[in-house]
N, C-alpha and C positions, 0 to 999 in steps of 0.2 A: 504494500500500500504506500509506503514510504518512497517507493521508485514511483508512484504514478504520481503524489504530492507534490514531486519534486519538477512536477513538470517533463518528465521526458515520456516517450513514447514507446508500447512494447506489445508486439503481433498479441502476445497469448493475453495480455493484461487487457487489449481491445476486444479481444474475442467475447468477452464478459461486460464489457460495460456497453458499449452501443448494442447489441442485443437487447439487455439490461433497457436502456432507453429507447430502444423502441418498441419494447412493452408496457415501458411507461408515458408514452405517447410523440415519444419523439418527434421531430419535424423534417426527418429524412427518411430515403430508402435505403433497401437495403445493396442497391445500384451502388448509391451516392458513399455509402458506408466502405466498400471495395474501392473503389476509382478514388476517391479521395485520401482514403485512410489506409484501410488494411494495406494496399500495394507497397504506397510510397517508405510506411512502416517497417513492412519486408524487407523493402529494399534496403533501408536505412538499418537495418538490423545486423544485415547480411555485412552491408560494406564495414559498419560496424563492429562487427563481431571480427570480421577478417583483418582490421586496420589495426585495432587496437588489442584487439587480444592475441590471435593468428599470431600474427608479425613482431609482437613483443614478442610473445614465446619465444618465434622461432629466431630470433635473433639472440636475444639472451641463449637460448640454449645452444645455436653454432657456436658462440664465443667461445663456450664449458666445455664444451664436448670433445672427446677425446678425439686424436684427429685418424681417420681412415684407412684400413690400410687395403689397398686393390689386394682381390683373391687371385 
């Protein structure tokens, strides 16, 4: 809850709340819910998830890592 508080945006946290609001009478579809939201979300997750998590890892862990040797 504390992640959505904080303002940021998160596929599975939306999955739950526009639903959510258009049982409670929301003022959009479930069109407008996709194309606006869920996509851009994903998308944002994805690039996300890969920039900043991905990419630290794998950079911190080339540095560590013992180095190769060809079989």
């Amino acid at each position: 809850m504390l992640f959505f508080a904080m303002g940021f945006e998160h596929s599975v946290v939306n999955m739950f709340l526009f639903p959510s609001g258009l049982m409670m009478g929301g003022n959009f579809s479930i069109l407008d819910y996709f194309i606006w939201n869920e996509i851009p979300v994903v998308l944002g997750n994805l690039v996300g998830g890969i920039a900043f998590t991905g990419l630290t890892l794998y950079t911190t862990h080339a540095r560590t890592a013992p180095a190769r040797k060809p079989a």
